[in-house]
N, C-alpha and C positions, 0 to 999 in steps of 0.2 A: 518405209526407209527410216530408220535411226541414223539422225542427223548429229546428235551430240548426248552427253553423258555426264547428269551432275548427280555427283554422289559424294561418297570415301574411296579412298584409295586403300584397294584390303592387300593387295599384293605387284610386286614388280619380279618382271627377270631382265634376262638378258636384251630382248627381243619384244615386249610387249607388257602388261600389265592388267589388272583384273579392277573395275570400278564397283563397287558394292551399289546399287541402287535399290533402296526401299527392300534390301533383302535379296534380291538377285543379281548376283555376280555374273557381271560383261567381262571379255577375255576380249586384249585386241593388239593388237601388232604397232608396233610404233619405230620412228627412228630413234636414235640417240640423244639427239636433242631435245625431242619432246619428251623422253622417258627423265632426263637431267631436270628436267623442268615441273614434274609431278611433285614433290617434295617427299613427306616421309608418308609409311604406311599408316592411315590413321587421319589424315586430312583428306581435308572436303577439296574436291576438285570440280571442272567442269572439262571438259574434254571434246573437241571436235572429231565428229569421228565420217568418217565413209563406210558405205556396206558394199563388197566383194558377194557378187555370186555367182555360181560356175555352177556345172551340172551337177556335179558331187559337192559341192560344198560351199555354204554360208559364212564367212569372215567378215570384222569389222576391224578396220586400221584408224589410230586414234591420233590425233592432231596435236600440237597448243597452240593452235592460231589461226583460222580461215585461208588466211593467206600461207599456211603449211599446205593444208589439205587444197587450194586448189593449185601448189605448185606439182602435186601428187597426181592430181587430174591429169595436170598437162604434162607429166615426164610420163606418165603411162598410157598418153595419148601417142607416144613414138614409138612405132617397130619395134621389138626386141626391149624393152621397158615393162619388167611386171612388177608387182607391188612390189618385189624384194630389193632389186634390184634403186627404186626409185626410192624407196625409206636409206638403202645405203649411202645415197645423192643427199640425201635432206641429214643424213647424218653427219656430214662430215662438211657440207655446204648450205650457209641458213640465204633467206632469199635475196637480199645485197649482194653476196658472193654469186649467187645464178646471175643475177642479173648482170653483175660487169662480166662472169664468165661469156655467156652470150652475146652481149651487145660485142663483146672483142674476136668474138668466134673462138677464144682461149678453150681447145677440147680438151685441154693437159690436165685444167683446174678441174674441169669432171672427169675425167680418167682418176683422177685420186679416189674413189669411190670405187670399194671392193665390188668385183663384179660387174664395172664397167673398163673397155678393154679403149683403145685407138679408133677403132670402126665407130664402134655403140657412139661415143664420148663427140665426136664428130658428125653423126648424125644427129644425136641432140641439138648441140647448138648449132644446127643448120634449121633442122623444121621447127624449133624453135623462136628461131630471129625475130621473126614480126609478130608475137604470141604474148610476150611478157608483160605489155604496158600497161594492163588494166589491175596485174597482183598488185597489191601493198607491201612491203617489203619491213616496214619498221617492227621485229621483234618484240612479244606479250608474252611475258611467265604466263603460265596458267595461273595458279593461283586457287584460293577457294572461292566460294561460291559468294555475291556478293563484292567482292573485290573491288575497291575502285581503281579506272584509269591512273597509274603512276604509282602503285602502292602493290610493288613486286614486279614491277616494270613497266615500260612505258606504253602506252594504248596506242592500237593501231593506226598507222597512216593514215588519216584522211581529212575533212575539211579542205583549210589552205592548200596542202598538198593535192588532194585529191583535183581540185580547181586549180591547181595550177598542173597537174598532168594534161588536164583538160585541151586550158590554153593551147601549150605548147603542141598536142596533136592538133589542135586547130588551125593553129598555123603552118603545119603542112608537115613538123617531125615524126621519125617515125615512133610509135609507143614506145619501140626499148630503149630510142636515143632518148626522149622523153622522160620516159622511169626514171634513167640512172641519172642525168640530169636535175628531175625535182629532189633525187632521194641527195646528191650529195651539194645541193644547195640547201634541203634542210637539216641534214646533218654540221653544214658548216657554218648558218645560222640559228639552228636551237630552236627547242621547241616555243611557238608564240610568233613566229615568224610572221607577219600580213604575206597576202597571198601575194600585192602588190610585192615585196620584197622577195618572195619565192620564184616570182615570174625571173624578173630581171637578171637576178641571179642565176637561175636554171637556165635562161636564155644565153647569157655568156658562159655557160659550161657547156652547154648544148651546141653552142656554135663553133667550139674550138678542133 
């Protein structure tokens, strides 16, 4: 399984993009956002990617972030959700927006996604609900290769955060009350938070 993809970036389209590695060029499908996120042709990337295979055919869909590709997992873990359909979702909703979309049961916020209809959009954030709380949700440029945390965007969720999701399912919330919780207690404390000041904070958003 090819897990991810550090190379050049030799080419983009509409729909997907081609990484140069050591000479052989990967072709892989991506949403909008990640394709926004590759920069120009000619830089070093690294690229999370997942492999698709079906009886006739081998595809690989290309991430900027772990927590893209396993929001990908799990929108194409629902009925009627196949690769196309769930890159349309990640295109137009990055994963703070799933996650208030769902924890609100909000199916209108994913209906905005071409090829997601009333039924689809509402079956999502149903078999969804108690599925979201372990994604990270804080948004990574890609970047090249080497790249440090903060230098083209900020590094993913974890630490403090991660331990204070922790907490709060320990005491009894559910993960996605929990998610959105830690995520907009650290969004309104800033990165460097103690996890002590995460908890408390998450804890009063969480309980309102």
């Amino acid at each position: 399984m090819i897990a991810h993809l550090k190379g050049i970036l030799a080419s983009t389209g509409a729909d997907g993009a081609v990484v140069d590695v050591n000479g052989v060029g990967y072709a892989f499908g991506a949403s909008a956002r990640t394709l926004s996120a590759l920069g120009a042709v000619g830089d070093a990337v690294t690229v999370h990617t997942e492999m698709l295979v079906g009886e006739d055919f081998i595809r690989l869909v290309g991430f900027a972030t772990d927590a893209e590709r396993d929001w990908f997992r799990l929108l194409t873990g629902v009925q009627g959700v196949g690769a196309r359909v769930a890159l349309a979702i990640l295109s137009v909703l990055d994963g703070a927006e799933l996650h208030r979309a769902i924890a609100a049961q909000d199916k209108a916020m994913v209906a905005r996604a071409n090829g997601v209809g009333p039924k689809l959009a509402e079956r999502i954030v149903r078999e969804l609900k108690d599925k979201t709380g372990t994604i990270l949700t804080s948004p990574m440029a890609i970047g090249g290769a080497g790249m440090a945390p903060g230098a083209g965007g900020a590094a993913p969720a974890g630490g403090a955060a991660a331990d204070a999701l922790s907490a709060l399912t320990g005491l009894g919330f559910k993960p996605y009350e929990a998610s959105v919780a830690v995520a907009a207690a650290e969004a309104e404390l800033g990165e460097g938070a103690t996890l002590d000041a995460l908890v408390r904070l998450a804890l009063r958003k969480a309980a309102k």
